[in-house]
SERO-253544 format. One record per residue: y, z negated, x of N, C-alpha, C in turn; residue number from 0. Coordinates in nm, 3 decimals. Each point is the difference from the previous one (the first is absolute). Last residue first. Example, Ala and Ser with C-alpha at 12.3 -4.5 7.8 and 13.67 -1.06 7.14 Angstrom:
<pts>
[[-0.225 -0.708 1.285] [0.119 -0.006 0.082] [0.109 -0.073 -0.077] 1]
[[-0.572 0.007 0.029] [0.119 0.000 -0.089] [0.120 0.000 0.090] 0]
</pts>
This chain:
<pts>
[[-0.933 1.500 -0.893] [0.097 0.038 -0.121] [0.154 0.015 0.039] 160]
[[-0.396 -0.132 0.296] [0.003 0.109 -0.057] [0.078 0.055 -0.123] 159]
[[0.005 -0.471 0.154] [0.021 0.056 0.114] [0.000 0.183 0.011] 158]
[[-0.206 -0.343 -0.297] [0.145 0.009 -0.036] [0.076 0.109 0.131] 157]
[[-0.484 -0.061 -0.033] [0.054 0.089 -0.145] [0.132 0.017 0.026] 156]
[[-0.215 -0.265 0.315] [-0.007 0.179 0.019] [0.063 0.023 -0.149] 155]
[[-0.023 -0.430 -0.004] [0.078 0.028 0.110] [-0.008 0.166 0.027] 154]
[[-0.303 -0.198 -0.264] [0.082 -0.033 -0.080] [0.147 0.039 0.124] 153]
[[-0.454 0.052 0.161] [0.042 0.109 -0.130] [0.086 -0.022 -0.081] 152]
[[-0.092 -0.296 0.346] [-0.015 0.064 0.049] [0.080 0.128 -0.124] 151]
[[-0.221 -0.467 -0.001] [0.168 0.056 -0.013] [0.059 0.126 0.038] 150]
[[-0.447 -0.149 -0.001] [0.081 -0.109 -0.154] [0.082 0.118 0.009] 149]
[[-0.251 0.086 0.381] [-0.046 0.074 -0.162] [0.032 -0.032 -0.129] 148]
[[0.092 -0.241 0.420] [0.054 0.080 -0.026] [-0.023 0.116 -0.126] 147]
[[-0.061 -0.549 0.012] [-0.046 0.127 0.083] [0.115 0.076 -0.043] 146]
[[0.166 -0.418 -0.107] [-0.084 0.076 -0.050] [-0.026 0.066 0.122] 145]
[[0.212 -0.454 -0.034] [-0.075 0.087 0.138] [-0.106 0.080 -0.085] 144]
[[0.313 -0.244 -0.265] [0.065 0.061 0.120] [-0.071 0.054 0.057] 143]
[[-0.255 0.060 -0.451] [0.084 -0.086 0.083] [0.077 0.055 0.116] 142]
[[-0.232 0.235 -0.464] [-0.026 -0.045 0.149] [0.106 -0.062 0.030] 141]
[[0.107 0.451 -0.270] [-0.094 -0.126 0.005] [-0.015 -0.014 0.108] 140]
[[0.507 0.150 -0.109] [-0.188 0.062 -0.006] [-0.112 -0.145 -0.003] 139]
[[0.558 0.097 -0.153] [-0.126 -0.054 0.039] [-0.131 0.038 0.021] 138]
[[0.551 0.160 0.023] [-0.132 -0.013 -0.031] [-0.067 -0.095 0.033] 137]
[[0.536 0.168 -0.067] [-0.090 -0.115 0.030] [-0.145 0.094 -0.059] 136]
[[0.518 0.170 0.208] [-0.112 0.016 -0.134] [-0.093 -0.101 0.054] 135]
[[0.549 0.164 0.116] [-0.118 -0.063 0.000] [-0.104 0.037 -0.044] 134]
[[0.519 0.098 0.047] [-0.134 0.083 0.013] [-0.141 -0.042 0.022] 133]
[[0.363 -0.258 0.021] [0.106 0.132 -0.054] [-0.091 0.054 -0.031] 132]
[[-0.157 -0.518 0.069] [0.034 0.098 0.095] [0.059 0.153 -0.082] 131]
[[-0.167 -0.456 -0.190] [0.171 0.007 0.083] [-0.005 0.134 0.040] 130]
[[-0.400 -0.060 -0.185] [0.108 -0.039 -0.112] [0.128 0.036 0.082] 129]
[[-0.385 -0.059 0.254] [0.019 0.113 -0.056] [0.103 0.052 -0.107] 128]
[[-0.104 -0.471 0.171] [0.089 0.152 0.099] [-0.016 0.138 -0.026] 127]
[[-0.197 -0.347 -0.272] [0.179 -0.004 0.022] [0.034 0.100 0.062] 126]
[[-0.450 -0.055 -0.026] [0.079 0.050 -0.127] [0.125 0.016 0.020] 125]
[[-0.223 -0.174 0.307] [-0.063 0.166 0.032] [0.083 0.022 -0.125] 124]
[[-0.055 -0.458 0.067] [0.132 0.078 0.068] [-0.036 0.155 -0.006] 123]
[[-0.314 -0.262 -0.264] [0.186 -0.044 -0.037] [0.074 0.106 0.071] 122]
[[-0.445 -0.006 0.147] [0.025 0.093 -0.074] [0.129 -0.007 -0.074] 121]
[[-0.111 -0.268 0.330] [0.013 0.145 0.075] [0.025 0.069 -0.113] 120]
[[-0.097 -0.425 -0.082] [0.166 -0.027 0.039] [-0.014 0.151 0.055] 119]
[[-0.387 -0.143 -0.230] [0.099 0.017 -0.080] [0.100 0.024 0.044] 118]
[[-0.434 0.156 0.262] [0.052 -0.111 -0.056] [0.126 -0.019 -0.075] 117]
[[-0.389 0.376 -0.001] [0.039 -0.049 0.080] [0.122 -0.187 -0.046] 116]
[[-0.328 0.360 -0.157] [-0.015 -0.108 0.018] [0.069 -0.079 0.081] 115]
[[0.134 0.439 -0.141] [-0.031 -0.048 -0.139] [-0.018 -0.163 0.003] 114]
[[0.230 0.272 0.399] [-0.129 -0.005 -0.035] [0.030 -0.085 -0.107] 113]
[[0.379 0.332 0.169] [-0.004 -0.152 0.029] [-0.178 0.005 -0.080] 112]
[[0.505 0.317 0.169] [-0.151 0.009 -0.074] [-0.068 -0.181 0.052] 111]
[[0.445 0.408 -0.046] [-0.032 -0.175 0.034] [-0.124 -0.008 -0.077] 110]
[[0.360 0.484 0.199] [-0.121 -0.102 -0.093] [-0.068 -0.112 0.051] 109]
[[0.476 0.354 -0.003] [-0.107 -0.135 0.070] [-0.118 -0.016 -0.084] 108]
[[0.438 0.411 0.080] [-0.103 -0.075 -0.069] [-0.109 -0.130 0.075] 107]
[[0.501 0.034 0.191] [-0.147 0.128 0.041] [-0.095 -0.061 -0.177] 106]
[[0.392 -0.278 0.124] [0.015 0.153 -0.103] [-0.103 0.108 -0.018] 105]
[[0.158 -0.564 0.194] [-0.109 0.065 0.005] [0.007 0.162 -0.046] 104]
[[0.315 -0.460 -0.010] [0.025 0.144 0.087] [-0.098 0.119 0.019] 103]
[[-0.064 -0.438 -0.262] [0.063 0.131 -0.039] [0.045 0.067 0.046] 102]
[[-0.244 -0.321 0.239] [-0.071 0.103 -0.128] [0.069 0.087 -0.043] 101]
[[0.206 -0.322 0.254] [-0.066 0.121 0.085] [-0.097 0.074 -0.079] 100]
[[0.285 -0.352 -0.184] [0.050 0.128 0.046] [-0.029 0.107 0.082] 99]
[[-0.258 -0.368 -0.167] [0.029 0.038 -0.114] [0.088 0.139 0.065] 98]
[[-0.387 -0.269 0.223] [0.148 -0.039 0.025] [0.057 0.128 -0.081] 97]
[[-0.344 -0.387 -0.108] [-0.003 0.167 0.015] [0.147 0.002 0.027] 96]
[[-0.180 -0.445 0.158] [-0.008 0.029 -0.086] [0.018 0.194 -0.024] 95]
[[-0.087 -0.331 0.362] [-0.094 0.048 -0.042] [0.018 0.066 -0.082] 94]
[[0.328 -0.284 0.184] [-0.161 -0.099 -0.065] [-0.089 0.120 -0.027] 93]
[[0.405 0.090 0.269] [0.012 0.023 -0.146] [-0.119 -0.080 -0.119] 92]
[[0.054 -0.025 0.505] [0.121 0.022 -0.060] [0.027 -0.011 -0.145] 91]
[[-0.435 -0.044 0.216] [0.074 -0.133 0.010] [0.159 0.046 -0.016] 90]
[[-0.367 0.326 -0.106] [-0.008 -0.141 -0.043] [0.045 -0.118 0.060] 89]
[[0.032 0.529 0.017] [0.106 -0.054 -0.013] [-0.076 -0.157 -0.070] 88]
[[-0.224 0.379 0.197] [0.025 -0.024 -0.168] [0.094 -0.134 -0.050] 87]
[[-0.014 0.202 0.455] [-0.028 0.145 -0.041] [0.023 -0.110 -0.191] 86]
[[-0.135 -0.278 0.313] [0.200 0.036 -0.007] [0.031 0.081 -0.086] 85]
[[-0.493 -0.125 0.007] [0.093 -0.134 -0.034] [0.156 0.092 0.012] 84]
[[-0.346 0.215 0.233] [-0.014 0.027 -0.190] [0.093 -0.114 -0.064] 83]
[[-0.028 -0.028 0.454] [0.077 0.143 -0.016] [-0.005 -0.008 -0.158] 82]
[[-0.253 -0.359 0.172] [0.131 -0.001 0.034] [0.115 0.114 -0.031] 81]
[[-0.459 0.070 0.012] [0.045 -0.148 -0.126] [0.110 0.035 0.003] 80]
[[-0.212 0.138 0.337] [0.050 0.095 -0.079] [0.042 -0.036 -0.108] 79]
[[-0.278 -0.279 0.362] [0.127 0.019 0.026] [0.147 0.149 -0.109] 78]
[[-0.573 -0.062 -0.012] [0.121 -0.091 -0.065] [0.168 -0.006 0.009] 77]
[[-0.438 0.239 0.180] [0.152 0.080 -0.123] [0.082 -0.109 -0.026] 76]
[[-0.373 -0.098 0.250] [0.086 0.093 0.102] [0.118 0.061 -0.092] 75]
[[-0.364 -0.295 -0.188] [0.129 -0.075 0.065] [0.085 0.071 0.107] 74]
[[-0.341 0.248 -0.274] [0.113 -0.100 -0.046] [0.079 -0.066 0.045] 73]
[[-0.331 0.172 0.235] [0.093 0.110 -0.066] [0.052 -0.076 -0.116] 72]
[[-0.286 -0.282 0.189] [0.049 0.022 0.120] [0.097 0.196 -0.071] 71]
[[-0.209 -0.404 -0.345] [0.008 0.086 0.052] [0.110 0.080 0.115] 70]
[[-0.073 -0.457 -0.223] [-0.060 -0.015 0.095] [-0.036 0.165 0.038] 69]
[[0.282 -0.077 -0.331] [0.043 -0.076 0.055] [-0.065 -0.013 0.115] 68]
[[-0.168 0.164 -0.371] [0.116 0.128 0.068] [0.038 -0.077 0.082] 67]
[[-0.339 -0.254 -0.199] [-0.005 0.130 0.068] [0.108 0.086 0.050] 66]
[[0.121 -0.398 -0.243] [-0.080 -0.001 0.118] [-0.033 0.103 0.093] 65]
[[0.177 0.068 -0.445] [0.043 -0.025 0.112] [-0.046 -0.048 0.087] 64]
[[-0.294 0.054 -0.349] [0.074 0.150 0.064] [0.083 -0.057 0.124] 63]
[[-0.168 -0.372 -0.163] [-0.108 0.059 0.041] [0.050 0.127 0.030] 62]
[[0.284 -0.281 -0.280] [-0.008 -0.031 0.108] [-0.110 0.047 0.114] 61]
[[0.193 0.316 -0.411] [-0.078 -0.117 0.053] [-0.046 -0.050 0.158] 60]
[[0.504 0.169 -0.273] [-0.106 0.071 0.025] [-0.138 -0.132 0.019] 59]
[[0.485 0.021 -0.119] [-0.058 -0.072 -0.053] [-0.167 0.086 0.016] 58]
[[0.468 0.032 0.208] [-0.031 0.055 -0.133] [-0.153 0.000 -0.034] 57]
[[0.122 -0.272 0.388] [0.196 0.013 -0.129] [-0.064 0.090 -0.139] 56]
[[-0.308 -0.024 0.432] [0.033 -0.099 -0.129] [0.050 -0.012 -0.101] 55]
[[0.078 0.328 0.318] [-0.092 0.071 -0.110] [-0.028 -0.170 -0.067] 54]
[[0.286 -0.063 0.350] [0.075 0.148 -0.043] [-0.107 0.027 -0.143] 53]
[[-0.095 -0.299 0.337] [0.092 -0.060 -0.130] [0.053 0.097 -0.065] 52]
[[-0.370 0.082 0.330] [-0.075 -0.089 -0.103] [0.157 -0.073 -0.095] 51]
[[0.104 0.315 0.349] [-0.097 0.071 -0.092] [-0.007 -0.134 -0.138] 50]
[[0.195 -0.201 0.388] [0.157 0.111 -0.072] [-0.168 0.087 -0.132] 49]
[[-0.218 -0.258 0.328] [0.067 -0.053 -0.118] [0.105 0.105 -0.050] 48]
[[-0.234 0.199 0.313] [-0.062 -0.048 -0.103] [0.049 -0.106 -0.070] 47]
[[0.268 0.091 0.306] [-0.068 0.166 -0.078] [-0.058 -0.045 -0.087] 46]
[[0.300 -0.262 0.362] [-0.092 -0.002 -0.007] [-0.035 0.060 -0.139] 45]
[[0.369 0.012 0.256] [-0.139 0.098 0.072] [-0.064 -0.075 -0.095] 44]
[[0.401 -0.120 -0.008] [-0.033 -0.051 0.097] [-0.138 0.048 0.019] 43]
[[0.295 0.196 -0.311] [0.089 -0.030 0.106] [-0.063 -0.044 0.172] 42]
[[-0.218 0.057 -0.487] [0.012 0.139 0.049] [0.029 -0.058 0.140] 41]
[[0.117 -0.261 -0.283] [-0.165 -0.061 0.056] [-0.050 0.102 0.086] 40]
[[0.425 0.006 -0.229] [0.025 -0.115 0.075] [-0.176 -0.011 0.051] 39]
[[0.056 0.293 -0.311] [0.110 0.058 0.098] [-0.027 -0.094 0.177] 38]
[[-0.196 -0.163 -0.483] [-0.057 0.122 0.099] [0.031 0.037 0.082] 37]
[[0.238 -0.277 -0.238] [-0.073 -0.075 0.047] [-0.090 0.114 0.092] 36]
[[0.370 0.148 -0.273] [0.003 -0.064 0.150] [-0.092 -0.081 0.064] 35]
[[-0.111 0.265 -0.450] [0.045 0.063 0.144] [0.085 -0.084 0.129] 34]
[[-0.119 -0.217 -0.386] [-0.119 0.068 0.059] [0.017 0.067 0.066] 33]
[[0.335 -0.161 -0.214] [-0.014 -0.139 0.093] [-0.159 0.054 0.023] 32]
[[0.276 0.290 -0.172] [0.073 0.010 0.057] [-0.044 -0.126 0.081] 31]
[[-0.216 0.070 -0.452] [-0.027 0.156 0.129] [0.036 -0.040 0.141] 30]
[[0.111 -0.310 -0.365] [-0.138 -0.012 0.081] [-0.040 0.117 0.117] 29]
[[0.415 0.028 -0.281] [0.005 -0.144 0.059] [-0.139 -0.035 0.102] 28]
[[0.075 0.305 -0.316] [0.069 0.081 0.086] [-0.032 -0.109 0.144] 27]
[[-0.166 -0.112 -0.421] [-0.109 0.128 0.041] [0.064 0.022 0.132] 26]
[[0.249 -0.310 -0.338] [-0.152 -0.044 0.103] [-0.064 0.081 0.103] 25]
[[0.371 0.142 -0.239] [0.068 -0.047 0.073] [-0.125 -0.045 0.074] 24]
[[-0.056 0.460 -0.239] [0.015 -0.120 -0.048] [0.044 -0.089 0.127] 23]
[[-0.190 0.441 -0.077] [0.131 0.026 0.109] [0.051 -0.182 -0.075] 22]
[[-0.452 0.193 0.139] [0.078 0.037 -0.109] [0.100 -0.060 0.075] 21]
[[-0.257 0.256 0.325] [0.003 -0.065 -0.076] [0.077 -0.043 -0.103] 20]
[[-0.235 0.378 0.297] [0.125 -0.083 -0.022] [-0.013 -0.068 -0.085] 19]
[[-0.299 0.378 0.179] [-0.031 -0.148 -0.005] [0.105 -0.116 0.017] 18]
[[-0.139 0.567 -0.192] [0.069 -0.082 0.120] [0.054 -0.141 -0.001] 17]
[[-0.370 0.412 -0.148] [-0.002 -0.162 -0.006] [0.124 -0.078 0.104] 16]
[[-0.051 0.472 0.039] [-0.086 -0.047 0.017] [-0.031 -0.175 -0.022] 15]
[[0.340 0.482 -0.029] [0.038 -0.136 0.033] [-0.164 -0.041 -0.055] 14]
[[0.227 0.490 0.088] [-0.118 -0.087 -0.034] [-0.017 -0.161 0.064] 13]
[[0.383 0.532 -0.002] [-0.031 -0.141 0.025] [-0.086 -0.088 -0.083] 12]
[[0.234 0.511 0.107] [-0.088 -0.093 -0.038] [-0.047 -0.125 0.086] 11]
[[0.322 0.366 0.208] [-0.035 0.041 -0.132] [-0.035 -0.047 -0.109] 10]
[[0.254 -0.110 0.546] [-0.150 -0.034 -0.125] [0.031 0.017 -0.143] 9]
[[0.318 0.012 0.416] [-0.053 0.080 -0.087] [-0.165 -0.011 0.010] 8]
[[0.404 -0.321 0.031] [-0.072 0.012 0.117] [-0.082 0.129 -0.119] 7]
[[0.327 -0.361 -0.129] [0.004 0.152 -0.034] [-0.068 0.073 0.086] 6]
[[0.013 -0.464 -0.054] [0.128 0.012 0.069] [-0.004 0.175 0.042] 5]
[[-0.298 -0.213 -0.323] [0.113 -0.039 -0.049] [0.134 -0.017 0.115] 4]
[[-0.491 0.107 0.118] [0.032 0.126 -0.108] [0.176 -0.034 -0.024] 3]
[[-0.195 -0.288 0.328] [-0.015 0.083 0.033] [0.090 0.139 -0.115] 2]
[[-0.144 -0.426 -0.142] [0.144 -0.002 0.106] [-0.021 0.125 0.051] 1]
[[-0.366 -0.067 -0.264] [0.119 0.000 -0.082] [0.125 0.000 0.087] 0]
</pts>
């Protein structure tokens, strides 16, 4: 979206569950005290915690995290947290949609989000589709981590029109 909304020529744009949050005072409030705690754990190397508070927070099982936590390519990405934290503005803005960079958006967009997925991706997949000049929302089936054979034909369709 920064990219398209500082007029960079891109034709189309496919937003993929984008993981902002609501824009309430609690919500903004927690983002902004999860991203510094991460930031701050990022800071001193140590990965697997920054992992095990980063996916705690959203309420995964203590047995998944673990695993990602004790995975050696996981904890080599970890340090990227950190980028996905500025890039989504959760300690400036708590996370929330940053409203004027949507509507700078004009390329058609499409916002697509899984059926199973969780209530706050599909809230925001609505909105931002709502805000944006040229939006459109889908849902395909399947969750955040659909295959590609989810999403795949719902993204070629729009992309061919």
């Amino acid at each position: 979206m920064n990219a398209t909304a500082r007029a960079l020529p891109i034709t189309r744009l496919v937003l993929h569950e984008p993981p902002y949050s609501t824009d309430d005072d609690e919500s903004k409030e927690s983002a902004r005290d999860l991203a510094t705690k991460v930031c701050a754990t990022l800071a001193k190397d140590r990965r697997a915690d920054a992992i095990k508070l980063f996916f705690g927070a959203y309420g995964l099982p203590p047995e998944m995290i673990e695993e990602m936590s004790s995975d050696p390519k996981m904890r080599s990405m970890a340090p990227t947290m950190a980028y996905d934290i500025e890039i989504m503005g959760e300690i400036g803005r708590g996370g929330a949609i940053p409203e004027d960079l949507v509507r700078a958006v004009f390329v058609p967009t499409l916002v697509i989000v899984g059926a199973a997925s969780p209530d706050f991706f599909r809230d925001t997949a609505v909105r931002i589709a709502e805000m944006l000049p040229n939006g459109r929302h889908v849902v395909f089936e399947g969750d955040h981590e659909a295959p590609a054979d989810q999403v795949a034909p719902v993204v070629a369709e729009f992309l061919a029109t």
